[in-house]
Biopython code that builds the backbone (N, CA, C, O; Angstrom):
import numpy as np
from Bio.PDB.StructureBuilder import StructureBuilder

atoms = [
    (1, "UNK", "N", (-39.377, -9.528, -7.784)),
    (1, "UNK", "CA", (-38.972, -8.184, -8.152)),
    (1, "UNK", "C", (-37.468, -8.039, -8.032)),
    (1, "UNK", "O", (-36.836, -8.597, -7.134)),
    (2, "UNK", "N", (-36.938, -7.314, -8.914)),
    (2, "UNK", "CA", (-35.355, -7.363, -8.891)),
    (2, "UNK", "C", (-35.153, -6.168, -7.775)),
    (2, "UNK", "O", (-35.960, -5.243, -7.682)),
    (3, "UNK", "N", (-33.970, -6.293, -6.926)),
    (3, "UNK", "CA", (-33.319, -5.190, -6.348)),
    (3, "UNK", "C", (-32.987, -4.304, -7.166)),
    (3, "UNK", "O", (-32.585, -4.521, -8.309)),
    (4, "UNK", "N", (-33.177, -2.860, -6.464)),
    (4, "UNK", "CA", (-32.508, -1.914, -7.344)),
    (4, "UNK", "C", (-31.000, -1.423, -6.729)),
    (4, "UNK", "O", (-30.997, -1.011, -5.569)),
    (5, "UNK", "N", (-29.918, -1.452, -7.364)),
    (5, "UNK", "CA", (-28.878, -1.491, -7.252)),
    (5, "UNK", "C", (-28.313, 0.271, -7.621)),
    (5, "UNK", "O", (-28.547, 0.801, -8.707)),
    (6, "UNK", "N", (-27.724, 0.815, -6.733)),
    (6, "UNK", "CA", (-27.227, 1.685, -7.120)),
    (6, "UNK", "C", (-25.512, 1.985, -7.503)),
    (6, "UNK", "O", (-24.767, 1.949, -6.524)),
    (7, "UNK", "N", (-24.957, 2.233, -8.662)),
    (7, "UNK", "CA", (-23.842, 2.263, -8.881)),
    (7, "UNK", "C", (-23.145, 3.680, -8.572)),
    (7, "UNK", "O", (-23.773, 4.725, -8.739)),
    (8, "UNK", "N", (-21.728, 3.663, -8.081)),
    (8, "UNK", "CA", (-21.113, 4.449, -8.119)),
    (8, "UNK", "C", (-19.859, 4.935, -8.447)),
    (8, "UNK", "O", (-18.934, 4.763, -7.653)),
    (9, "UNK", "N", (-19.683, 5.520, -9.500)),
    (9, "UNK", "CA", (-18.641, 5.954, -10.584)),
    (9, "UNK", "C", (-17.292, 6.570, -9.591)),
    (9, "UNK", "O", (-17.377, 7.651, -9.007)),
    (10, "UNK", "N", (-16.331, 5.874, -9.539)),
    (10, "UNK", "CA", (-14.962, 6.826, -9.104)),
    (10, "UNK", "C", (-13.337, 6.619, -10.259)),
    (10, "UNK", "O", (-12.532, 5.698, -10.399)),
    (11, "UNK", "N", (-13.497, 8.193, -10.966)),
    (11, "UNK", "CA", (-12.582, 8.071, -11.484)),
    (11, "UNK", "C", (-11.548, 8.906, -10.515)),
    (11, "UNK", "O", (-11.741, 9.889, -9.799)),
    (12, "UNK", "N", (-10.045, 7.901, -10.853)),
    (12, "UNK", "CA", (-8.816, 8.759, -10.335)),
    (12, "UNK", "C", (-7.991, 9.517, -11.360)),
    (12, "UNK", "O", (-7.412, 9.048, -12.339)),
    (13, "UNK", "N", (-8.061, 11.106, -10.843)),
    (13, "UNK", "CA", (-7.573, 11.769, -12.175)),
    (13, "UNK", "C", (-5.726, 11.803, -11.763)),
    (13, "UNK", "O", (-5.156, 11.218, -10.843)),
    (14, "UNK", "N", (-5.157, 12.688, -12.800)),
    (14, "UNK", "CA", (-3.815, 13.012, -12.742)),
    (14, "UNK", "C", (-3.119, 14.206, -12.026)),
    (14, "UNK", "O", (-3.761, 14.925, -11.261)),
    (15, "UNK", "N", (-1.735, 14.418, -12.296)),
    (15, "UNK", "CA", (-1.285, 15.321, -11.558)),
    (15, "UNK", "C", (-1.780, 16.907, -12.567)),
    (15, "UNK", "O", (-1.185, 17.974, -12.413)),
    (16, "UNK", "N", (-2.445, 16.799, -13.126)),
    (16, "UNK", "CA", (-2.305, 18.330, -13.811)),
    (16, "UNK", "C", (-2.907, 19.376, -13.272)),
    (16, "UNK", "O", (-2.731, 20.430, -13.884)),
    (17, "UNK", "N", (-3.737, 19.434, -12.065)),
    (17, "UNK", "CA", (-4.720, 20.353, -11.209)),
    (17, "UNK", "C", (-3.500, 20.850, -9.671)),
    (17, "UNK", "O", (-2.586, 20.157, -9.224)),
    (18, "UNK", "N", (-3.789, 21.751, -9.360)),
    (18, "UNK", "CA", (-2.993, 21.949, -7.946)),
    (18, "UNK", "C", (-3.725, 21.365, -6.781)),
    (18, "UNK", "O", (-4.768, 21.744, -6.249)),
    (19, "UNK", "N", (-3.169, 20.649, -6.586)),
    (19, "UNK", "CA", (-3.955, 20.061, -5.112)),
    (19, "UNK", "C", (-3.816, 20.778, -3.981)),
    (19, "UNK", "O", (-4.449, 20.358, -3.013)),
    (20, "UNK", "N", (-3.189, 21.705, -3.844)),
    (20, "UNK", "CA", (-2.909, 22.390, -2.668)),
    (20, "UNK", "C", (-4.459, 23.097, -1.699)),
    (20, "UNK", "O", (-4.611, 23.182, -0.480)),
    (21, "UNK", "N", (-5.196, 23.414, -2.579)),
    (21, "UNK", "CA", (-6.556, 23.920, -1.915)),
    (21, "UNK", "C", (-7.570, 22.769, -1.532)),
    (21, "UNK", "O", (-8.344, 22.907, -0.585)),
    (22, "UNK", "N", (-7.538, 21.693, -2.265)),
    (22, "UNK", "CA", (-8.326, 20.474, -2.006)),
    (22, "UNK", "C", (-7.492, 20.102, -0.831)),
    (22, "UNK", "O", (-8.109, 19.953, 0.223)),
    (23, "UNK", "N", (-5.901, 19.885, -0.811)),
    (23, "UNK", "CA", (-5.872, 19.054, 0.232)),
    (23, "UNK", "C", (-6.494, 20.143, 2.022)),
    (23, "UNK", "O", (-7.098, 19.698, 2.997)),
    (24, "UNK", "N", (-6.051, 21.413, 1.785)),
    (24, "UNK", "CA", (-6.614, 21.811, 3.238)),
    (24, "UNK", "C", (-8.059, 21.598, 3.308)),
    (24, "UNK", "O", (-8.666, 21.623, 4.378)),
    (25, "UNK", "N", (-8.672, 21.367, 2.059)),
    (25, "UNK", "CA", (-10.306, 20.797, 2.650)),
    (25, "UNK", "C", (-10.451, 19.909, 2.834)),
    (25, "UNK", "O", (-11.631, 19.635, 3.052)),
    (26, "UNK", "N", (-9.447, 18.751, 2.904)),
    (26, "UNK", "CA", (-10.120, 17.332, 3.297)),
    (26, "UNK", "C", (-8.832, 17.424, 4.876)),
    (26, "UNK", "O", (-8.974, 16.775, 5.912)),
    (27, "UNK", "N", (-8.221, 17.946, 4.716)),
    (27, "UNK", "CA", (-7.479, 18.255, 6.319)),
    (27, "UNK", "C", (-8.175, 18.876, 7.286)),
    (27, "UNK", "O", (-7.803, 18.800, 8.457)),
    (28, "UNK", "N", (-9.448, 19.677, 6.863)),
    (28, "UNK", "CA", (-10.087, 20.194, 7.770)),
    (28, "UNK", "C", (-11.167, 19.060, 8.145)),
    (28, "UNK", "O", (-11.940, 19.136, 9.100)),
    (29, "UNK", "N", (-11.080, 17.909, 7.152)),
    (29, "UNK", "CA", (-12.075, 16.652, 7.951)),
    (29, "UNK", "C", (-11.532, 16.260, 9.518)),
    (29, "UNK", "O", (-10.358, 15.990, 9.774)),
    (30, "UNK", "N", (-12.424, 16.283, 10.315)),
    (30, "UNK", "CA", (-12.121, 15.396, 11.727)),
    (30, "UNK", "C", (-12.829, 14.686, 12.001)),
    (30, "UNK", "O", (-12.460, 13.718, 12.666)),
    (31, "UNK", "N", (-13.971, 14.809, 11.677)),
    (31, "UNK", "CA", (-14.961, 13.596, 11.962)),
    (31, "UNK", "C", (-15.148, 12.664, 11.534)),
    (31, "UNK", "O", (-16.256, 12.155, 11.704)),
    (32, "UNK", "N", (-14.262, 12.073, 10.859)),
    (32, "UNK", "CA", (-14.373, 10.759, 9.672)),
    (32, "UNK", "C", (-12.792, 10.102, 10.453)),
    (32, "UNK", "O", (-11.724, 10.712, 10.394)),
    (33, "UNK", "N", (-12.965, 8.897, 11.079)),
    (33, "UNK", "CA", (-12.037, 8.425, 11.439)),
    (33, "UNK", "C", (-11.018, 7.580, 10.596)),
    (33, "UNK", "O", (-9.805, 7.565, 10.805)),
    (34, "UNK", "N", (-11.514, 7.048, 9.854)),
    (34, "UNK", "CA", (-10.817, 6.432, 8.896)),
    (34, "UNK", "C", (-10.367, 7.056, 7.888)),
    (34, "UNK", "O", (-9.396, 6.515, 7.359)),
    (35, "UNK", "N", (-10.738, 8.032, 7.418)),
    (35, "UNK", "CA", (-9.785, 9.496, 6.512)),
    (35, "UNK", "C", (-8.174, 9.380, 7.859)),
    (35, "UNK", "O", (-7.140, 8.712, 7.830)),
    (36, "UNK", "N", (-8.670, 10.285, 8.755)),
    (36, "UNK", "CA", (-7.718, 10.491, 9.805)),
    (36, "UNK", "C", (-6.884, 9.470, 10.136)),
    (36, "UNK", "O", (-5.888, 9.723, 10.812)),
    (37, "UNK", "N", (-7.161, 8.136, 9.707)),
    (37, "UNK", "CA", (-5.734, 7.476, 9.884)),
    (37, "UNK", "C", (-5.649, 6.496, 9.040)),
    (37, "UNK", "O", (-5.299, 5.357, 9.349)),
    (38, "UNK", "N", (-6.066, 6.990, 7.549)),
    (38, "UNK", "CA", (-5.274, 6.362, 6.322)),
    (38, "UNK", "C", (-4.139, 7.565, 6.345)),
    (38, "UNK", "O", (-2.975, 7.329, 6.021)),
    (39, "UNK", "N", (-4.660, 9.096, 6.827)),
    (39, "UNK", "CA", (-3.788, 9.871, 6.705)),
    (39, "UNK", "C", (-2.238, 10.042, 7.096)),
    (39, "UNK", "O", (-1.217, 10.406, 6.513)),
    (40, "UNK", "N", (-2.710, 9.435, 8.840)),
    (40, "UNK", "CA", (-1.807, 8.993, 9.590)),
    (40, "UNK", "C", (-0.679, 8.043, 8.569)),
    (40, "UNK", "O", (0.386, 8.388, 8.057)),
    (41, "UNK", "N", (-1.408, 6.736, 8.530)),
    (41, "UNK", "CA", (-0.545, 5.977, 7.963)),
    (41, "UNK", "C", (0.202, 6.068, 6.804)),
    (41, "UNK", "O", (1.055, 5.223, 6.536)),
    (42, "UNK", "N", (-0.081, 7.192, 5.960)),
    (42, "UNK", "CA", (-0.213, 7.249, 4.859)),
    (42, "UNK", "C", (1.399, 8.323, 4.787)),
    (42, "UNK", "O", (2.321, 8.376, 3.973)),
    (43, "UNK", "N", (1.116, 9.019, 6.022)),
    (43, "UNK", "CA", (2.736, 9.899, 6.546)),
    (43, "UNK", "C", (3.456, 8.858, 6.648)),
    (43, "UNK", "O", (4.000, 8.756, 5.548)),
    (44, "UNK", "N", (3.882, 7.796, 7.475)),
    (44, "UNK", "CA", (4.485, 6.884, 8.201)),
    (44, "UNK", "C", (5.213, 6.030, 7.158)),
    (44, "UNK", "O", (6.223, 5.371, 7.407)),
    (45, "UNK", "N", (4.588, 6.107, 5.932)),
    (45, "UNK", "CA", (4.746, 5.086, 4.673)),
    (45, "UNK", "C", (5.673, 5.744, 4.214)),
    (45, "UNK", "O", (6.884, 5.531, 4.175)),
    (46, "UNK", "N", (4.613, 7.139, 3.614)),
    (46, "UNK", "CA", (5.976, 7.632, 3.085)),
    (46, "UNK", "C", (7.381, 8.228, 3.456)),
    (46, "UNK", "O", (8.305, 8.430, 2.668)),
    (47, "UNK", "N", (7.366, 8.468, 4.802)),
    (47, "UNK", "CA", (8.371, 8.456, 5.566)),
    (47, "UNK", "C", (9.367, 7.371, 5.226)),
    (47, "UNK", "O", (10.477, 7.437, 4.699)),
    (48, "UNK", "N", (8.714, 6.438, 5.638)),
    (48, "UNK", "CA", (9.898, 5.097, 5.707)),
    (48, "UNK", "C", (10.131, 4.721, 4.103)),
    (48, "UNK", "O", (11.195, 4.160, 3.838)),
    (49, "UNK", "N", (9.287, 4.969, 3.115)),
    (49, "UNK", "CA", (9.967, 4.837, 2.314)),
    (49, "UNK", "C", (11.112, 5.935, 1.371)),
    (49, "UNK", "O", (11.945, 5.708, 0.494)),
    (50, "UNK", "N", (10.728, 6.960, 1.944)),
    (50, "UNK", "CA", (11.928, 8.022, 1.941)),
    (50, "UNK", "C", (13.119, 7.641, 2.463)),
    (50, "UNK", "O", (14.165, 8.093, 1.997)),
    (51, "UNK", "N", (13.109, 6.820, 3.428)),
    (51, "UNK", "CA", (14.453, 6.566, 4.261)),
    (51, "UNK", "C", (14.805, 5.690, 3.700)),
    (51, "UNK", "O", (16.007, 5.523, 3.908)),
    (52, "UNK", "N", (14.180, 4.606, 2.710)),
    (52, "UNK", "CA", (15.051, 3.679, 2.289)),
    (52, "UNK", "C", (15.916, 4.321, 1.204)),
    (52, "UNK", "O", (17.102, 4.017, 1.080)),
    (53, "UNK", "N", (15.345, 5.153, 0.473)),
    (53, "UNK", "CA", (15.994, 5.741, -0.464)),
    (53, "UNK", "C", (18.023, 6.316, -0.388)),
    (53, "UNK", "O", (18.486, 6.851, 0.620)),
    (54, "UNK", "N", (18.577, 6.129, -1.215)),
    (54, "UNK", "CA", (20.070, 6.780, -1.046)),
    (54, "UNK", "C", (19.901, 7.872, -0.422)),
    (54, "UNK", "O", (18.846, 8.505, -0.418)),
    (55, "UNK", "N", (21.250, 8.282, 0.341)),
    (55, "UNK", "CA", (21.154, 10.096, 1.249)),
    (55, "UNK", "C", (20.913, 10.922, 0.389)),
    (55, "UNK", "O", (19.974, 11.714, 0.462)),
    (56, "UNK", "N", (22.155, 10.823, -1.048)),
    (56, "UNK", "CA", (22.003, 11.440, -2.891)),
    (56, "UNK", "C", (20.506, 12.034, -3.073)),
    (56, "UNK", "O", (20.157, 13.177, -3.366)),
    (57, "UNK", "N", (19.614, 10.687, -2.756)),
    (57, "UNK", "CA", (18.428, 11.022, -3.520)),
    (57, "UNK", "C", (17.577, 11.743, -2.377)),
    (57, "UNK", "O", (16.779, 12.662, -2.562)),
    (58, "UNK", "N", (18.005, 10.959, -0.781)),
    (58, "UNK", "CA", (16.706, 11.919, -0.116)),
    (58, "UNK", "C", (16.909, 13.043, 0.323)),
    (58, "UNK", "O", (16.122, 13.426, 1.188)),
    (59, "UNK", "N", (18.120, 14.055, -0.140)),
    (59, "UNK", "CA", (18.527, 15.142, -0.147)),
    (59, "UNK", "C", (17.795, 16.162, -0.769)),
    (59, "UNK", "O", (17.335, 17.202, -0.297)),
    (60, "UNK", "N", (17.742, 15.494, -2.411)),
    (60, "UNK", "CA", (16.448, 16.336, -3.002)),
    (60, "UNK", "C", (15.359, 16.567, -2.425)),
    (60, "UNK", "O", (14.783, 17.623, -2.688)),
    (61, "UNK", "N", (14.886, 15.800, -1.645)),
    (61, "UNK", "CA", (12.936, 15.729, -0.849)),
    (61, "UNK", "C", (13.218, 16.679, 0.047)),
    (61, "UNK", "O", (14.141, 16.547, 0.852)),
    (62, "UNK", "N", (12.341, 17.877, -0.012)),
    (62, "UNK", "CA", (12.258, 18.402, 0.870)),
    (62, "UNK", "C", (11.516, 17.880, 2.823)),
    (62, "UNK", "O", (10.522, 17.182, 3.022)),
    (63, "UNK", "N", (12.487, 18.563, 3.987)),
    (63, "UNK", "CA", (11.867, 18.114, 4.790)),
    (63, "UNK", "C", (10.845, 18.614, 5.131)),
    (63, "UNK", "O", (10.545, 19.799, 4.993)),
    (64, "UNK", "N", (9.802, 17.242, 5.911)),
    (64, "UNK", "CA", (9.005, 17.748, 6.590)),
    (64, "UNK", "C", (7.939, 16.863, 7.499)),
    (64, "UNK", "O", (7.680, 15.674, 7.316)),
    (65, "UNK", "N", (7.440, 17.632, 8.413)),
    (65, "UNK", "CA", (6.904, 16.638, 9.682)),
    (65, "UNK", "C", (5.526, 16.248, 9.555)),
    (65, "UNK", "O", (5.408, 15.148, 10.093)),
    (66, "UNK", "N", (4.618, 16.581, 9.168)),
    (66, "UNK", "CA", (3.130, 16.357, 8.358)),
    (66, "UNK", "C", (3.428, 16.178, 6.833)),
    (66, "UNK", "O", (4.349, 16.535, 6.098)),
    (67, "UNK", "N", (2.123, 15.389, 6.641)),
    (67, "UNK", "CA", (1.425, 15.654, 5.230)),
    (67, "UNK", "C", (1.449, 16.948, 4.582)),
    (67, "UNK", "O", (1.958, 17.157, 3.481)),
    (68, "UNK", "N", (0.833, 17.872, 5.367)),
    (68, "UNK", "CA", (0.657, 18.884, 4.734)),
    (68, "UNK", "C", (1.991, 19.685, 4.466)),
    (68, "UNK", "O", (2.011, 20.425, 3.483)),
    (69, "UNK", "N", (3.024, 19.597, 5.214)),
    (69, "UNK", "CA", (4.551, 20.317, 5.056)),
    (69, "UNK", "C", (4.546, 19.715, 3.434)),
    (69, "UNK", "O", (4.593, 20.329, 2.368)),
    (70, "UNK", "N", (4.483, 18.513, 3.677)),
    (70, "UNK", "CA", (5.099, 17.816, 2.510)),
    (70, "UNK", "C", (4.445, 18.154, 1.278)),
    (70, "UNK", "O", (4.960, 18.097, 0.161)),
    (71, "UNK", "N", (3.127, 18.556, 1.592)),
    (71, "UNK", "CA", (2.654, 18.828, 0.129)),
    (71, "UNK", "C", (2.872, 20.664, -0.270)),
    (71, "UNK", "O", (2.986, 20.947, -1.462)),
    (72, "UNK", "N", (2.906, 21.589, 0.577)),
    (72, "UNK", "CA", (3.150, 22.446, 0.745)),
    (72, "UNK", "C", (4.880, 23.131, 0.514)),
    (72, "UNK", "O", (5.193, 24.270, 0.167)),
    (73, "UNK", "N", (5.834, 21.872, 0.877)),
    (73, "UNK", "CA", (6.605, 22.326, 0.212)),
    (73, "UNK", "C", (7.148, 21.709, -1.003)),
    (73, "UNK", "O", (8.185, 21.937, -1.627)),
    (74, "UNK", "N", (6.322, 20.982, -1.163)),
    (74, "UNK", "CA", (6.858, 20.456, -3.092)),
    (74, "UNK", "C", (6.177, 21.063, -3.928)),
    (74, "UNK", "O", (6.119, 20.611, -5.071)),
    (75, "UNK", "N", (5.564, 22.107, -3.619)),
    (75, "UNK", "CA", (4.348, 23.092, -4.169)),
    (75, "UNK", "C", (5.084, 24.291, -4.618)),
    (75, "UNK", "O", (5.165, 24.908, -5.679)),
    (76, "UNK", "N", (5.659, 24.418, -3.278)),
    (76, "UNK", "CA", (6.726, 25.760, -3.476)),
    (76, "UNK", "C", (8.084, 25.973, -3.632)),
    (76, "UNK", "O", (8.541, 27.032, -4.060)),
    (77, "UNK", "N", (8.978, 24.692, -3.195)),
    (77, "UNK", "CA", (10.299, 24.528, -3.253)),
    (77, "UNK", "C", (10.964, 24.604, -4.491)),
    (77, "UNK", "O", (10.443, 24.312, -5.567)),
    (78, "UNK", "N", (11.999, 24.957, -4.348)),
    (78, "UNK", "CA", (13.171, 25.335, -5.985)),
    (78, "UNK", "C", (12.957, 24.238, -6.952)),
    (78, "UNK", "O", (12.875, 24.306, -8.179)),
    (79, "UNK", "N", (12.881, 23.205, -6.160)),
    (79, "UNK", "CA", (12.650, 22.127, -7.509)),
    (79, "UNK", "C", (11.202, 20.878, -6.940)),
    (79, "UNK", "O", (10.875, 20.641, -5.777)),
    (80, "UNK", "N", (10.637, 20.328, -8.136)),
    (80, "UNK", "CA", (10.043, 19.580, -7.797)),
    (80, "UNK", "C", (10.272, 17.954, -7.904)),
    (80, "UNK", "O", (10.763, 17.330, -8.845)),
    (81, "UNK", "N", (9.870, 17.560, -6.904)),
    (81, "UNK", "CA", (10.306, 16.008, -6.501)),
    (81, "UNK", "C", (8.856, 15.448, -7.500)),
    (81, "UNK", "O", (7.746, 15.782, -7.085)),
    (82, "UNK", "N", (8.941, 14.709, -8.633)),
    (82, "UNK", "CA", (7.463, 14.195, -9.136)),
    (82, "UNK", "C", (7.019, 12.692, -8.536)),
    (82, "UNK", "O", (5.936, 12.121, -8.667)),
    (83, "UNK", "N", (8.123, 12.287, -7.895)),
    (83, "UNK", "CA", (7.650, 11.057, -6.840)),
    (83, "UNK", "C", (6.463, 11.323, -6.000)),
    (83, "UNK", "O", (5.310, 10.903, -5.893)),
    (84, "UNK", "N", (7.407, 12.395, -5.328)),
    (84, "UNK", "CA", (6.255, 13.072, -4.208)),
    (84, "UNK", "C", (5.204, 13.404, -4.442)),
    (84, "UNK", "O", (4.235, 13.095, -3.749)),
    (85, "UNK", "N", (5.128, 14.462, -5.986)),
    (85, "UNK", "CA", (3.824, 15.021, -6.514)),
    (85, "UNK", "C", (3.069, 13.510, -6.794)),
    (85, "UNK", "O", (1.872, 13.751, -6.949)),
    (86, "UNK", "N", (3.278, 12.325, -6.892)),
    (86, "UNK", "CA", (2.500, 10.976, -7.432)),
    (86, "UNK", "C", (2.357, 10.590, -6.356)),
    (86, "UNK", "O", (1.538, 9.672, -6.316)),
    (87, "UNK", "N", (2.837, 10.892, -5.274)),
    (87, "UNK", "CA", (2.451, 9.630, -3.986)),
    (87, "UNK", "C", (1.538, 10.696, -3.388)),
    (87, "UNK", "O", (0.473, 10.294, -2.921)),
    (88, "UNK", "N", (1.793, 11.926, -3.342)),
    (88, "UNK", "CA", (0.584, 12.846, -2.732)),
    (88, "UNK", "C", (-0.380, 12.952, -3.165)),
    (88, "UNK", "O", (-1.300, 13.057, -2.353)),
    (89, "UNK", "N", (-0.747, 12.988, -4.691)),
    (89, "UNK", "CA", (-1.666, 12.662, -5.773)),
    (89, "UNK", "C", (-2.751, 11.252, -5.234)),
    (89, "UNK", "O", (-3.982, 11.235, -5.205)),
    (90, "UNK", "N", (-2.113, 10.533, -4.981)),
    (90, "UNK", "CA", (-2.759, 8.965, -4.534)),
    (90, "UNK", "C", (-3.194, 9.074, -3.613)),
    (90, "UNK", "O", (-4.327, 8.684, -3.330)),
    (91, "UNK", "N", (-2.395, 9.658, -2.841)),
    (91, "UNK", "CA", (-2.795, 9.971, -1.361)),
    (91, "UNK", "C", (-4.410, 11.000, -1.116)),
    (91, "UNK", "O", (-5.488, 10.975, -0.523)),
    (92, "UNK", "N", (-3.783, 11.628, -1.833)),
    (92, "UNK", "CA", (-5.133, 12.177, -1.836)),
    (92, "UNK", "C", (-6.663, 11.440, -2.417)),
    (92, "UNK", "O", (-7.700, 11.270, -1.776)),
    (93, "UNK", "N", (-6.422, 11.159, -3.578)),
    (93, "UNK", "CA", (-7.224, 10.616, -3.987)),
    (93, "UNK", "C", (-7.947, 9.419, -3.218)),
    (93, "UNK", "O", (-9.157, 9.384, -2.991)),
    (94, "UNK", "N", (-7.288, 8.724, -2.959)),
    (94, "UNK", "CA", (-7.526, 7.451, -2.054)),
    (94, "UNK", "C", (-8.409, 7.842, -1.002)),
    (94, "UNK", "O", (-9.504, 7.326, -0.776)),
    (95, "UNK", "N", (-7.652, 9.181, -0.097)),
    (95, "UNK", "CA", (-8.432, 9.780, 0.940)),
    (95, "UNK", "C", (-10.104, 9.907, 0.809)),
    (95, "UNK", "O", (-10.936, 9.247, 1.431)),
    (96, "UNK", "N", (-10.349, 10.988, -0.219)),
    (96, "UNK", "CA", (-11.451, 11.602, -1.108)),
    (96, "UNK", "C", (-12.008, 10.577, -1.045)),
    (96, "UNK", "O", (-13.007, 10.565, -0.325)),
    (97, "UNK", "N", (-11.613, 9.267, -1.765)),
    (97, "UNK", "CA", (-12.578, 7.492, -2.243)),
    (97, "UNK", "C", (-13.170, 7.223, -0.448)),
    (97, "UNK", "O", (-14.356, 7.148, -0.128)),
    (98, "UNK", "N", (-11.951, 7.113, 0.533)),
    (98, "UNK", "CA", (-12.352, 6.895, 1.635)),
    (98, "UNK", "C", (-13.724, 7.495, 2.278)),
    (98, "UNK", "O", (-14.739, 6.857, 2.557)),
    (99, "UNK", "N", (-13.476, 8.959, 2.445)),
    (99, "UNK", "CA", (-14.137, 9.986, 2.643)),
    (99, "UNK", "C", (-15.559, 9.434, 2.136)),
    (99, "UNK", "O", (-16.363, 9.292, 3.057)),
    (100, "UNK", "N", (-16.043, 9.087, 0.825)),
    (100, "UNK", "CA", (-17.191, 9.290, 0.173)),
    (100, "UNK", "C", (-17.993, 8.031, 0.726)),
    (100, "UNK", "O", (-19.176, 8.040, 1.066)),
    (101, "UNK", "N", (-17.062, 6.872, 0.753)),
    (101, "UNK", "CA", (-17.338, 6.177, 1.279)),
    (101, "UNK", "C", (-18.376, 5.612, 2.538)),
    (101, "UNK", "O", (-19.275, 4.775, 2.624)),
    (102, "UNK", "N", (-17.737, 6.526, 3.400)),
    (102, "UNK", "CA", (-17.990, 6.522, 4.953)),
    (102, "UNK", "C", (-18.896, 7.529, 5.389)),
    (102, "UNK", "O", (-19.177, 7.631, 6.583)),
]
sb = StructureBuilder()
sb.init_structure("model")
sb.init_model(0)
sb.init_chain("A")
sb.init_seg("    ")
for serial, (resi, resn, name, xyz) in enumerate(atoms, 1):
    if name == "N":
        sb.init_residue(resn, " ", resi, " ")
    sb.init_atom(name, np.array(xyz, "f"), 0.0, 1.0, " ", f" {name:<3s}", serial, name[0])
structure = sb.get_structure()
């Protein structure tokens, strides 16, 4: 008898939706440990790769000490950084894949 195999479909969409309400619902996850520190790591990354960047350029990025600053203020700030909107985009997404996962 063959195994029955179940498949599961994950598409990653684009920046055209506001992520701002999805991300406080997967921030309100705590019980999933591995969400909680891709999240972690996932600050730390983009941190350091902010810092490699010229002063010129990381002047534009708004500051901030969480994830959520960061997505919160490229949401609302005078101008938008679309780096940021793509690495938060991933970030999220990735999270969500994690999340379903586990």
């Amino acid at each position: 008898m063959a195994d029955h195999l179940s498949l599961k479909l994950v598409m990653f969409g684009d920046q055209t939706f506001d992520l701002t309400q999805r991300w406080k619902d997967l921030f309100h996850i705590r019980n999933n440990p591995a969400v909680e520190d891709f999240l972690a790591k996932s600050y730390i990354a983009v941190r350091n790769e902010i810092y490699k960047l010229p002063v010129d350029v990381r002047n534009d990025i708004p500051r901030f000490t969480c994830l959520n600053d960061l997505i919160l203020s490229n949401q609302t700030g005078p101008r938008r950084v679309p780096a940021i909107d793509t690495a938060v985009a991933c970030i999220y997404e990735l999270a969500t894949f994690i999340r379903s996962v586990n």
